[in-house]
N, C-alpha and C positions, 0 to 999 in steps of 0.2 A: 402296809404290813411287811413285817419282815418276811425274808426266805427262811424259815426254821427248815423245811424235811431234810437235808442234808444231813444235818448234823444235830448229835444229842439234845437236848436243851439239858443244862444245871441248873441246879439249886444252890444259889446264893445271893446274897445279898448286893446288889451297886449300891454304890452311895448316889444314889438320885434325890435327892431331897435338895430342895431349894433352899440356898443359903442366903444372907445376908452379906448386901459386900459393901466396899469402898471402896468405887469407882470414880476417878475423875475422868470426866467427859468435857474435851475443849475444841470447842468450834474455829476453824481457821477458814479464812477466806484464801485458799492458793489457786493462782491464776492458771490458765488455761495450760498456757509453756512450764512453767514451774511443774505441774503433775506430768506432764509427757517426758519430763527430763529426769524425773524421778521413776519412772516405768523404766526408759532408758539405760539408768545405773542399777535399775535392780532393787528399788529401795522401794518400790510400792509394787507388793507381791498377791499372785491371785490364787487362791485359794485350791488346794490341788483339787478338792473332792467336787468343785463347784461344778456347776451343769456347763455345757459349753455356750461360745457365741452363739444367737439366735437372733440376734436381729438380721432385718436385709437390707439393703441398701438405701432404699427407701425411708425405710423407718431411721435409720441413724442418719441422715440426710436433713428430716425433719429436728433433730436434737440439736443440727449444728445452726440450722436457721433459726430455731428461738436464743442460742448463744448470738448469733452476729446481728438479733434484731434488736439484744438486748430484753429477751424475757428471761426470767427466773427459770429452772431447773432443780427439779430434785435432790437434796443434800445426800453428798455418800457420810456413811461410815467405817470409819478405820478403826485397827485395830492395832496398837504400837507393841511392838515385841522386841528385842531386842536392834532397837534405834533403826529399824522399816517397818514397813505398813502394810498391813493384812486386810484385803480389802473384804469389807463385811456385807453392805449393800453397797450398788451402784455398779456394777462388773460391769455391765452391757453399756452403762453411758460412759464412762474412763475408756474401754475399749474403740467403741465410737470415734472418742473425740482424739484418744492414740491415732487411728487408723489415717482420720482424715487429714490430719496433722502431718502426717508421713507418706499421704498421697496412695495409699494403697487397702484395698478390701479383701477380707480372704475367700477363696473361691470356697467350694465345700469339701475340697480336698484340704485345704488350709485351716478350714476350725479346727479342723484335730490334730493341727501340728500349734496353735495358738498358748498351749499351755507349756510344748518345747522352744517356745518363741521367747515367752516372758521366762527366761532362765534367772533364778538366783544370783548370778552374778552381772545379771544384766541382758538386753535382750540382743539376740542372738540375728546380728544384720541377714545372714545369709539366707536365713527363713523367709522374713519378710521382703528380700529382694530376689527373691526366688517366683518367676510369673505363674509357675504351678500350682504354688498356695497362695500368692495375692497377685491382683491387678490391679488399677490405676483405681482410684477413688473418684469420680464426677458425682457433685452433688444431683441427686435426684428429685426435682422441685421444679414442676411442670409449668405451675403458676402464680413462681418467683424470679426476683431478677435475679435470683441465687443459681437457677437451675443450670447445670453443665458447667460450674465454675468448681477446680478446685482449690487445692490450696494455694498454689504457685500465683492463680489467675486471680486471686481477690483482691488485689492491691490494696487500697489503704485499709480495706474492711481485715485483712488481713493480721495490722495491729489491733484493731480492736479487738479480733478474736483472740487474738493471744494473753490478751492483758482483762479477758471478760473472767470474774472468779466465780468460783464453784464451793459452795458453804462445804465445807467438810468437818464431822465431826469425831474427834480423834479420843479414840478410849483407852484410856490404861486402868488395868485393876492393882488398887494397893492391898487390898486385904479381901479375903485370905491369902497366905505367899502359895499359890499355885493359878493355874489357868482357867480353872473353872468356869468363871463366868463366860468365857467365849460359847459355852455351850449355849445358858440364856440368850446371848446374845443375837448367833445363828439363829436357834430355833424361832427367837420372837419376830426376828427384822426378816431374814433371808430364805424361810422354807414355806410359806404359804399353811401350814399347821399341819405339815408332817415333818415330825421330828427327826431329827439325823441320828445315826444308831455314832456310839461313841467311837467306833471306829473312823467313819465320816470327819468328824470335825476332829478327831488323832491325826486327819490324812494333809486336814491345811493347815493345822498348828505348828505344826514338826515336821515335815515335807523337808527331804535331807537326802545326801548319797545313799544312804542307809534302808531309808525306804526307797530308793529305786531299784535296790537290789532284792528289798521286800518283794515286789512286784515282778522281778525278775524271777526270781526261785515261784512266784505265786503259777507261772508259765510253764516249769518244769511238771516232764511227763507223768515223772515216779512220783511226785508229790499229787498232782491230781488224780491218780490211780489210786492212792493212801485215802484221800479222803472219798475216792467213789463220786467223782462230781468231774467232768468233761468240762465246763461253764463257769469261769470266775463270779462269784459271788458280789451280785451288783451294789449289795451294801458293802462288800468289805469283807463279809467276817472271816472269808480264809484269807486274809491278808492279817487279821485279827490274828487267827491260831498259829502264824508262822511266828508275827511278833512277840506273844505269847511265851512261844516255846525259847525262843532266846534271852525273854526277858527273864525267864525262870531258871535261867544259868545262873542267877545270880539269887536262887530260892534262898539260900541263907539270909538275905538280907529282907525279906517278903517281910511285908506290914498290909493287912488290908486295909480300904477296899481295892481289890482288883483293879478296878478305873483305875485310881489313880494309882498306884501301882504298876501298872502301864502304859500312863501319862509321862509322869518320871520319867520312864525306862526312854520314851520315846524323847522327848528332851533331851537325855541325855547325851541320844544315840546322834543325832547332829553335831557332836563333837567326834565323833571315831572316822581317823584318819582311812584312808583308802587301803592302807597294808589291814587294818580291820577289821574292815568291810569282808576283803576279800576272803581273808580266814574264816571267816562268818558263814560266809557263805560255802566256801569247799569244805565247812565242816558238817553242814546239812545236809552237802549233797552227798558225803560220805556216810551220813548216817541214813540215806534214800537208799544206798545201798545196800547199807548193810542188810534192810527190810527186802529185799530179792529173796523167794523160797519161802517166803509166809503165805502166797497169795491171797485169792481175793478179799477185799473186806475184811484184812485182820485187822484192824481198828475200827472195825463199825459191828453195834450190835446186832442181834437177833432181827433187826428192823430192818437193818441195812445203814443205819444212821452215821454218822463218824461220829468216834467216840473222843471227843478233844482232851477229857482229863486223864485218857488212856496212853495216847496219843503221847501228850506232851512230859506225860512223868516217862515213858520210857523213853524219851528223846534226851530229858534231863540224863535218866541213869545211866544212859549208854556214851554221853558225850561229856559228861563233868571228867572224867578220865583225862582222856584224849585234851580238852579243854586247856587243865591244869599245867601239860608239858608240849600247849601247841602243835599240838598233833593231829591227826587224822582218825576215824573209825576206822579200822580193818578187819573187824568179826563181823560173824552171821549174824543177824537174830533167829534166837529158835522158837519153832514155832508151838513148840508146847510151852516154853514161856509165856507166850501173848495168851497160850488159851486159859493159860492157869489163872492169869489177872482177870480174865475175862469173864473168869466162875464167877455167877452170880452171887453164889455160899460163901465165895471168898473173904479173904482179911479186904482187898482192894475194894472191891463190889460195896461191901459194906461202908468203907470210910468216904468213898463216892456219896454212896445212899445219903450220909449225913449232913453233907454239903462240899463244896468242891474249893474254895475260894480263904477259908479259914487258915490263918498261920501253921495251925495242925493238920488241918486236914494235907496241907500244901506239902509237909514235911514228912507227911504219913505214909502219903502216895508214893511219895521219891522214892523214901527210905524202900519200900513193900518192892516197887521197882526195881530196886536196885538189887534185894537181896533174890528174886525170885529170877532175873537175869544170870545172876552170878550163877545159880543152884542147876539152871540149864545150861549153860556152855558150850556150844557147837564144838 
C-alpha cells in the first residue's frame, strides 16, 4: 500500500495502461571476468531504488560452488540505456560473484554504503578496501573441498571460474521512443507483485547528480516542516513533489500525462552540469525561505494533508522571476496570500477540484498563483 496520509491525494489521470511495445531482447553469454570488469568501469549499474544486499555469506558462498562445479545458474536481466546496463533481475547473484572476485564481503555497516560503492563512474576502490564496510571473503562450505578457499587460494579452479558464463539477457525498447516498458519490466521480473510507485523506478532509470541533490534538499529542515512529515517518504513521493516543482519551471512546455512528463524532465536532468545543479538547488532553498512567517501547515489542508498542487503552483509563481535572470528569492510570502488560495469558494480550490495534471488546469493554477501573490506583497 502506498503512504497516502501525508499528503492530498489528486484527481487525475496516469497514463497506466499497458502498451504494446517493440522490444528486442538478446541473450549473451558474458563470462564471469567480463561482468566484474564492467561493474568495475561503471557500465553495469544497480538500480538506485533497489532493496539492498541481503544475502550472507553463506548463501553466496553456495552461488559460487555451483559456478566452480560447473552447475547452471539463474539468467540476469539487463536493461541497455545509453550503452550500460541497468540491472533488472539478478542484483544479489552479480553482487556475490563482484564480491568474491575481489576477495572481500561487506559487513552490515557496508550494505549501505554498496550503492556508494558501485558509482556511475565506476566503483569506488576506497569503499570496498575500507575493513569497516568489507572483510576478507572465505568461501563458506563446510562439506566442500571449496570450503575456506578464496579467490587468490583456488588455483587452477580459479580459471575456470573466470571463464564460467552466466546467460544474460539484454533489453532494449524500440518502440514507443520513451522508457516505459522498464516499468513492465520491474514490476513483472523484480518486485514479487507489488508494484513500484512511478517514482521508484524514476529513481533507477535516471539516477544522476541531479537526483542527489534531490535527496539532499529531500533532508532539508524547512522543506520537511512544509510538507508536515519528520520521515522520508519510503516510496518516494516527497522526492516526487520536489522533482515536480522544478519540473514545472518549465510549465509552458507541459504536455500530459504527468508520468511522462516527468520522465522526460528526469532524463533530461542527467545532462545539467554541476553549476546547475547547484542553482537548482540555492534557488529552492531561497524559496524555503521566503515560506518563514507563514507557519504551520500552510500548505496542508483542513486535514493536515500537504497540499502538493498548492505547494508547487506557488513555488512556480514565486521563482519563474528570479529563474529568468538567475537569481535568487528575496521576498516574504504572505500569508494571507496562501490563505486566499486555500479558500475552498476560491478560483484555485475549484480549478484543483477539476483535476490537477491537465495542460489547463496546470496553466490555470500558475497563472491564479501568480496573480494572488503579486495582489499581497509583503
Amino acid at each position: 500500500m502506498f503512504d497516502t496520509e501525508w499528503y492530498e491525494k489528486e484527481t487525475y489521470d496516469e497514463d497506466l495502461s499497458i502498451k504494446d511495445y517493440d522490444i528486442s531482447a538478446t541473450p549473451n553469454d558474458f563470462n564471469v571476468i567480463s561482468l566484474c570488469n564492467q561493474m568495475d568501469l561503471g557500465l553495469l549499474r544497480i538500480p538506485d531504488f533497489q532493496r539492498n544486499y541481503v544475502w550472507d555469506s553463506a548463501k553466496a558462498s553456495r552461488l559460487i560452488e555451483s559456478l566452480l562445479l560447473g552447475l547452471p545458474i539463474p539468467q540476469v536481466f539487463l536493461y541497455e540505456e545509453d550503452g550500460k546496463y541497468l540491472i533488472i533481475d539478478g542484483q544479489q547473484r552479480l553482487l556475490s560473484i563482484y564480491f568474491f572476485i575481489n576477495q572481500r564481503f561487506p559487513t552490515s555497516l557496508g550494505i549501505s554504503k554498496i550503492k556508494e560503492l558501485f558509482n556511475t563512474n565506476g566503483v569506488v576502490r576506497e569503499i570496498l578496501d575500507n575493513d569497516e564496510y568489507f572483510i576478507k571473503f572465505n568461501l563458506k562450505l563446510p562439506e566442500s573441498r571449496f570450503d575456506k578457499k578464496n579467490y587468490s587460494t583456488l588455483e587452477r579452479d580459479k580459471v575456470k571460474l573466470n571463464m564460467r558464463t552466466i546467460r544474460s539477457i539484454t533489453i532494449v525498447q524500440n518502440s514507443p521512443d520513451d522508457d516505459s516498458s522498464i516499468y513492465e519490466i520491474f514490476n513483472r521480473l523484480n518486485t514479487g507483485g507489488l508494484n513500484l510507485s512511478s517514482q521508484e523506478i524514476r529513481a533507477s532509470l535516471y539516477y544522476s547528480d541531479f537526483y542527489s541533490m534531490l535527496n539532499e534538499l529531500n533532508e532539508n529542515k524547512k522543506w520537511r516542516q512544509c510538507i508536515n512529515r519528520s520521515i522520508p517518504d519510503k516510496r518516494f513521493k516527497d522526492i516526487e513533489v520536489l522533482l515536480r516543482c522544478f519540473a514545472l519551471l518549465r510549465y509552458k512546455q507541459y504536455t500530459p500525462p504527468l508520468t511522462k512528463f516527468l520522465n522526460t524532465f528526469s532524463r533530461e536532468s542527467k545532462k545539467f552540469d554541476a553549476e546547475q545543479i547547484d542553482y537548482l538547488k540555492k534557488l529552492f532553498v531561497s524559496f524555503l525561505d521566503s515560506t518563514e512567517g507563514l507557519g504551520e501547515k500552510a500548505f496542508c489542508t483542513t486535514n493536515g494533508r500537504f497540499n502538493i498542487s498548492l505547494f508547487d503552483a506557488v513555488f512556480v509563481a514565486t521563482c519563474e522571476g528570479p529563474l529568468e535572470k538567475k537569481e535568487f528569492v528575496d521576498t516574504k510570502l504572505s500569508r494571507s496570500a496562501i490563505e486566499e488560495l486555500k479558500n475552498p469558494d476560491g478560483d484555485f480550490s475549484r480549478v484543483v477540484q477539476d483535476g490537477t495534471a491537465s495542460t489547463q488546469s496546470i496553466m490555470r493554477r500558475i497563472e491564479i498563483a501568480k496573480s494572488t501573490l503579486a495582489a499581497n506583497l509583503l
